[in-house]
C-alpha positions as CSV (number, residue, x, y, z in Angstrom):
1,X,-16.2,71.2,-8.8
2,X,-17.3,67.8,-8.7
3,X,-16.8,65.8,-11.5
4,X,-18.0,62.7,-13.5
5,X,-17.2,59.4,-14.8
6,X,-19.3,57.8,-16.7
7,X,-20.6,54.3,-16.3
8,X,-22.2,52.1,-19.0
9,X,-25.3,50.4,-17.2
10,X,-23.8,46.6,-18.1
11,X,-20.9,48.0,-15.6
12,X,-22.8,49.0,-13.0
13,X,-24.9,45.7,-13.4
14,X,-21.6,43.8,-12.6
15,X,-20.5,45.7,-9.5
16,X,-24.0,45.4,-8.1
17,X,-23.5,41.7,-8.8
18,X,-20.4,41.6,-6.9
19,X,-21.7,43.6,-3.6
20,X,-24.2,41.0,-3.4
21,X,-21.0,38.6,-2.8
22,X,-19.8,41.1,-0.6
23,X,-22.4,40.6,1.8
24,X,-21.1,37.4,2.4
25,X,-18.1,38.4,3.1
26,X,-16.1,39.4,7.1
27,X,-16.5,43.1,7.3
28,X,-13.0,44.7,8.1
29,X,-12.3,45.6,11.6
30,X,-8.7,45.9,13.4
31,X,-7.1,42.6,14.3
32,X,-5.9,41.4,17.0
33,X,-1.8,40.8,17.6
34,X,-2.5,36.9,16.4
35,X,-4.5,37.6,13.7
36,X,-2.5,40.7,12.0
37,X,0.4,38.1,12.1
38,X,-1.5,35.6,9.9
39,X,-3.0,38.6,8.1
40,X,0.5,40.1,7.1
41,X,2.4,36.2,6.3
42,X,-1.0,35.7,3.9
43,X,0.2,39.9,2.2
44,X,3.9,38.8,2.7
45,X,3.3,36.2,0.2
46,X,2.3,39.1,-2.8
47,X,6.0,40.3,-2.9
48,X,6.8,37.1,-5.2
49,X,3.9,37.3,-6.8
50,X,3.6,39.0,-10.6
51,X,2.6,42.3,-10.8
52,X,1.4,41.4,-14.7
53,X,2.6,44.0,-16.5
54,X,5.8,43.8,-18.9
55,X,8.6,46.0,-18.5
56,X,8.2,47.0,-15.0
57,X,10.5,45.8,-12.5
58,X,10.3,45.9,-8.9
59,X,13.0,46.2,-5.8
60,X,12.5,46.9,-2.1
61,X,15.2,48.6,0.3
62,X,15.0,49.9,3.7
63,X,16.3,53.6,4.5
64,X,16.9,55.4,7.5
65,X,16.1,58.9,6.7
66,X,14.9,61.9,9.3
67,X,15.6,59.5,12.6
68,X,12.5,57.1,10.6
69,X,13.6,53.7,9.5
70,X,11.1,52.1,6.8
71,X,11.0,49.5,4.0
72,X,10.4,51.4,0.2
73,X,9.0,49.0,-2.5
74,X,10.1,50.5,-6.1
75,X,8.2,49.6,-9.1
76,X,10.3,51.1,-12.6
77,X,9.5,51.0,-16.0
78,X,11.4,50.7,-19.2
79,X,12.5,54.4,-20.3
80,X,12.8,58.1,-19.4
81,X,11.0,58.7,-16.4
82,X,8.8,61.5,-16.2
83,X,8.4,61.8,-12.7
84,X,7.8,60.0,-9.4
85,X,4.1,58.9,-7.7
86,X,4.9,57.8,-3.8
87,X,2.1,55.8,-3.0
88,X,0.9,54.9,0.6
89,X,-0.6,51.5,1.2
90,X,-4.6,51.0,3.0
91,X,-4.8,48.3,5.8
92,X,-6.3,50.9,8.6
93,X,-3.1,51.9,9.5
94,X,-3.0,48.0,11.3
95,X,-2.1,46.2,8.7
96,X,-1.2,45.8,5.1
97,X,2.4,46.2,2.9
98,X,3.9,47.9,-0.2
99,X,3.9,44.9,-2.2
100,X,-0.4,44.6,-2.0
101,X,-0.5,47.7,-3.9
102,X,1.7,46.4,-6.9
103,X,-0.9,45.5,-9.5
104,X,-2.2,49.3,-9.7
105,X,1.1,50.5,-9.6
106,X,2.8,48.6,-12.3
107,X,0.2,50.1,-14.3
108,X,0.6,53.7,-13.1
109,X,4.1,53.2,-13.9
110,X,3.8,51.5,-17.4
111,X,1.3,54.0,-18.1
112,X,2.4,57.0,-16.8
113,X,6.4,56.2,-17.1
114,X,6.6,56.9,-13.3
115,X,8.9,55.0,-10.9
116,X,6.5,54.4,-8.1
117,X,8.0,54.4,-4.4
118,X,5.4,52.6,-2.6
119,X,6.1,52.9,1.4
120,X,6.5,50.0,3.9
121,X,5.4,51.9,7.2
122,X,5.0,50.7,10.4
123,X,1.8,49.5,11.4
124,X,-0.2,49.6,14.7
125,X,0.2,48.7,17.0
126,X,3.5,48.3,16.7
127,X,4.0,52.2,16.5
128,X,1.9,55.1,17.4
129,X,-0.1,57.1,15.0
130,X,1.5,60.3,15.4
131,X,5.0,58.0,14.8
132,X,3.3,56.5,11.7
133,X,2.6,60.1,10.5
134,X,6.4,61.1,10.8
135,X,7.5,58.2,9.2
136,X,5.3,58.8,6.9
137,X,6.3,61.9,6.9
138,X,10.3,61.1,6.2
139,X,9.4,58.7,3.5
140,X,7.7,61.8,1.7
141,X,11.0,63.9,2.7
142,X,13.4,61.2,1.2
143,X,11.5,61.3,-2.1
144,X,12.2,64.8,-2.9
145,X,15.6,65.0,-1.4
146,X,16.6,61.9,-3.3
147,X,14.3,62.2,-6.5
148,X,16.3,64.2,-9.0
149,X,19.8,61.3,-8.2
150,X,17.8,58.3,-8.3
151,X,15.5,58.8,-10.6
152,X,16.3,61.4,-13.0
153,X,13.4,63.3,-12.4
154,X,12.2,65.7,-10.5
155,X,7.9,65.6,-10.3
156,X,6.4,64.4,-7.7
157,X,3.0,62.8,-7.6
158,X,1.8,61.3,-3.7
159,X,-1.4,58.8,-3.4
160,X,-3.2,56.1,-1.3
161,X,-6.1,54.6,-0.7
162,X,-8.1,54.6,3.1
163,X,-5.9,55.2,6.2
164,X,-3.2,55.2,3.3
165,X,-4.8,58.0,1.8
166,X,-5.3,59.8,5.4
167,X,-1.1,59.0,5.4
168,X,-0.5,60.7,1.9
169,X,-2.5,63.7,3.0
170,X,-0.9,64.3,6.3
171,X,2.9,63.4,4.7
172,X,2.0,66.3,2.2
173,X,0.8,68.9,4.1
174,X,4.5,68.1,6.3
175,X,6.0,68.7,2.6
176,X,4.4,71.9,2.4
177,X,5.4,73.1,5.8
178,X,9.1,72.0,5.4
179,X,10.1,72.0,2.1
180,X,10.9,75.0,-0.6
181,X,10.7,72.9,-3.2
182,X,7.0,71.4,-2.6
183,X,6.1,72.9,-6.2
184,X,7.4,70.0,-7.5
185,X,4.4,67.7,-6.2
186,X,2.0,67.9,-9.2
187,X,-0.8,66.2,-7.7
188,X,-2.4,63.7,-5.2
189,X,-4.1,60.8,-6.0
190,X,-6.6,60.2,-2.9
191,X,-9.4,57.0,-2.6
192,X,-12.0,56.9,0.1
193,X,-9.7,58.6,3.4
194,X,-10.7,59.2,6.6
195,X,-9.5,62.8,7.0
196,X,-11.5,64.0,10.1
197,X,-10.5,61.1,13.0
198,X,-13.3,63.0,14.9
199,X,-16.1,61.2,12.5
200,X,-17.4,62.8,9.7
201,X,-21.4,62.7,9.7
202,X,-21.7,59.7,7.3
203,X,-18.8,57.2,9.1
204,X,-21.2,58.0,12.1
205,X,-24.1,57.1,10.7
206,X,-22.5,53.8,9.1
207,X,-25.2,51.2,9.6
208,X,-24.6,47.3,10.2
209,X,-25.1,45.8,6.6
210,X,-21.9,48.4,5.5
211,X,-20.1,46.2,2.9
212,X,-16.7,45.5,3.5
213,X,-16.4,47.8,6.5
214,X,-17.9,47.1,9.5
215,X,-19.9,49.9,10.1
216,X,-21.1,50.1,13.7
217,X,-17.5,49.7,15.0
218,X,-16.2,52.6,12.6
219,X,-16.6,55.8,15.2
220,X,-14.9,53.4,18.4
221,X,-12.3,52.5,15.8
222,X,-10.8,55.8,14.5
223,X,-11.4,57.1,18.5
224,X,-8.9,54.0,19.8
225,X,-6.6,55.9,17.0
226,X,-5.6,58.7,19.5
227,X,-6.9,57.0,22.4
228,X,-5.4,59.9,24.9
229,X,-7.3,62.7,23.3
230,X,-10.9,64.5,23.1
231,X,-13.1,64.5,19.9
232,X,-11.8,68.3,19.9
233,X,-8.4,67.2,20.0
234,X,-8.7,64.8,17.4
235,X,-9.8,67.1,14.9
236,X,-5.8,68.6,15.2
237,X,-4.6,69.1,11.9
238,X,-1.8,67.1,12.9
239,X,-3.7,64.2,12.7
240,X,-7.6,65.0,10.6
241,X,-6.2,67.0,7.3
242,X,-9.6,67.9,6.5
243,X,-9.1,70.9,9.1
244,X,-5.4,71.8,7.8
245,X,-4.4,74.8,6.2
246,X,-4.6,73.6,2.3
247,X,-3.9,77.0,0.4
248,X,-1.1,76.5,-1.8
249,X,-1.4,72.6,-3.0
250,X,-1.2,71.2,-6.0
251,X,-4.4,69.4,-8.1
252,X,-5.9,66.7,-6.4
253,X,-8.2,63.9,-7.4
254,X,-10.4,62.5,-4.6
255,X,-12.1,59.1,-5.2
256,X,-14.8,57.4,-3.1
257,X,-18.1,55.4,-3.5
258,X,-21.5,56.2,-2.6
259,X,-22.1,53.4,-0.7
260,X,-18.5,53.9,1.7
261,X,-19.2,55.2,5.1
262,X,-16.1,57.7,4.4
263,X,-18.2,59.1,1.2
264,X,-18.3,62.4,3.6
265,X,-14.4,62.8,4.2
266,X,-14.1,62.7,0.3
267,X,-16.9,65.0,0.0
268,X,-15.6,67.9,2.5
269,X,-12.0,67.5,1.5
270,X,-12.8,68.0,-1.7
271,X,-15.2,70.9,-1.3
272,X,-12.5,72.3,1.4
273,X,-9.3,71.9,-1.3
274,X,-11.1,74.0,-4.0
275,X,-12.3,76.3,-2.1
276,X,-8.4,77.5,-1.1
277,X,-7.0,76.0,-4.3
278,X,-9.7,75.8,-7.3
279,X,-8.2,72.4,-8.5
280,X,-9.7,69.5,-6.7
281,X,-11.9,67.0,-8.6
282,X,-14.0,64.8,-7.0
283,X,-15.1,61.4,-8.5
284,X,-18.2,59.8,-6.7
285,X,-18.8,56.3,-8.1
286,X,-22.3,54.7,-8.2
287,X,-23.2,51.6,-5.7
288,X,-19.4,51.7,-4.9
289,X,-18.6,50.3,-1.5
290,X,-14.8,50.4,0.1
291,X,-12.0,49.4,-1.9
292,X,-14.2,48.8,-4.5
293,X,-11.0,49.7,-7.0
294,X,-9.6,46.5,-6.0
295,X,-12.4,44.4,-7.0
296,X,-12.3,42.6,-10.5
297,X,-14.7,44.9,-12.0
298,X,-15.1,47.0,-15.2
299,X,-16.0,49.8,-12.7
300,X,-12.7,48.9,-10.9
301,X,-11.0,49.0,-14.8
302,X,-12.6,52.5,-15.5
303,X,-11.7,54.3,-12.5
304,X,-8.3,52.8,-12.6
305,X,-8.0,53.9,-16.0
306,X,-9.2,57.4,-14.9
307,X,-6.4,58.1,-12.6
308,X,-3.9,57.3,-15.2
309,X,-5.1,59.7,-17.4
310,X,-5.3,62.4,-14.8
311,X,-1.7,61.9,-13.8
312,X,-0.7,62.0,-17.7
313,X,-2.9,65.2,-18.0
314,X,-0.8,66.7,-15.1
315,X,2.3,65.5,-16.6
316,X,1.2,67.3,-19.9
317,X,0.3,70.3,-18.4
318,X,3.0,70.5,-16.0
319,X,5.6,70.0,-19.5
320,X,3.9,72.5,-21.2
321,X,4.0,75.4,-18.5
322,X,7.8,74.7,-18.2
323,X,8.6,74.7,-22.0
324,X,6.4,78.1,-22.1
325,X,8.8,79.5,-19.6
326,X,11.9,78.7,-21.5
């Protein structure tokens, strides 16, 4: 199942170069209510800022849908559409916005010719997680109800990255509970979640020099998450996705680096979504610490590359099986 992506060794050289600036840098923890509103002024500021990449425009709107009010961030190419990829912004679930996620959309949309709807949830602590999740949740609902009027199309593709990749998964597995139509969702674009909020064995074992998380304050973190429940409890599918039900869901592709403390979430979901499905690939990138997609690398550039051309490869094969049934 797993699969591979090859690196040229001048690549690696440069990522390597760049975790040794990483050490330098504050490790990621939860903010406190002063510093998330710095935090999200500073990610305010990237709604005006250019995405880079011609042809794609970009609008944001809020909808109340499902009893769930929430801000959607739509980034649309020139052209025919060939489907829809809702995306789910990282911050762990404390921080973050739609509009920090437009450079690697506007390039899954110019690339892909998909309108991306990229989801402005609420945020902790402003909300509770299992409220995040149903918002979540809605924003995943109003995408199919609403894809086929706005957007001319009716394919589905959900990602995210860290606690926004824990959000796409759970939003999905809702889909697939709720919805008849949930064929339409082709595939699911997942970087380095946490899917088992009980703490998988490496996220445990995270030690102090973790790059760009801070690895000692990982397990307390995703506890404080559900703070009213047992380590039992917070392995409810509800909430870890790594111990849902996942027969009957469409191709996934499951990114993470081997030097992330969540390298075992990416691992077991993987290994659990083939097992009931026989279409999960997982990518496991060398020396590659969190978020290490977002990093001005030409490791970043490959993998982002990847993805595109898995999402076109689902588009192609998803085109093909429905001309064959005409």
């Amino acid at each position: 199942m797993p699969d591979s992506l090859d690196f040229p060794a001048a690549e690696l050289e440069e990522a390597q170069r760049m975790n040794r600036q990483l050490r330098w840098a504050p490790r990621f923890r939860a903010p406190s209510r002063l510093g998330k509103m710095m935090i999200q002024t500073m990610l305010g500021a990237q709604a005006f800022m250019p995405h880079g990449v011609a042809g794609v425009t970009t609008s944001t709107r809020r909808v109340t849908w499902n009893g769930h009010t929430f801000a959607l961030r739509v980034l649309r190419p020139s052209g025919k559409l060939r489907g829809v990829y809702l995306d789910y912004h990282g911050g762990g679930w404390a921080i973050g916005t739609a509009a920090m996620d437009d450079r690697v959309n506007a390039r899954i949309a110019a690339g892909c010719k998909l309108a991306i709807v990229s989801v402005g949830y609420t945020t902790l602590p402003d909300i509770d997680l299992p409220g995040m999740i149903a918002q979540c949740a809605a924003a995943a609902d109003w995408v199919f109800e609403h894809a086929q009027a706005e957007f001319d199309t009716t394919a589905i593709f959900i990602g995210g990255e860290s606690a926004g990749a824990h959000l796409a998964a759970c939003a999905l597995l809702r889909m697939k509970a709720t919805r008849a139509d949930f064929y339409r969702l082709r595939g699911a674009v997942l970087f380095y979640g946490p899917y088992d909020l009980s703490c998988t064995p490496s996220v445990r074992a995270a030690p102090a020099d973790t790059l760009v998380l801070d690895g000692p304050a990982m397990t307390s973190g995703l506890t404080k998450l559900l703070p009213d429940k047992t380590e039992d409890q917070r392995r409810d599918p509800a909430f870890s996705p790594l111990y849902a039900n996942l027969a009957g869901l469409p191709p996934a592709l499951l990114l993470c680096g081997t030097i992330d403390p969540l390298i075992d979430d990416s691992r077991l979901m993987a290994e659990r979504w083939s097992a009931a499905n026989g279409n999960a690939t997982l990518i496991v990138v060398p020396d590659a610490p969190h978020a290490f997609n977002r990093f001005p690398t030409r490791v970043a550039s490959r993998t982002n590359g990847f993805v595109r051309s898995w999402i076109d490869e689902r588009l192609a094969s998803s085109a093909a099986t429905a001309k064959a049934a005409e």
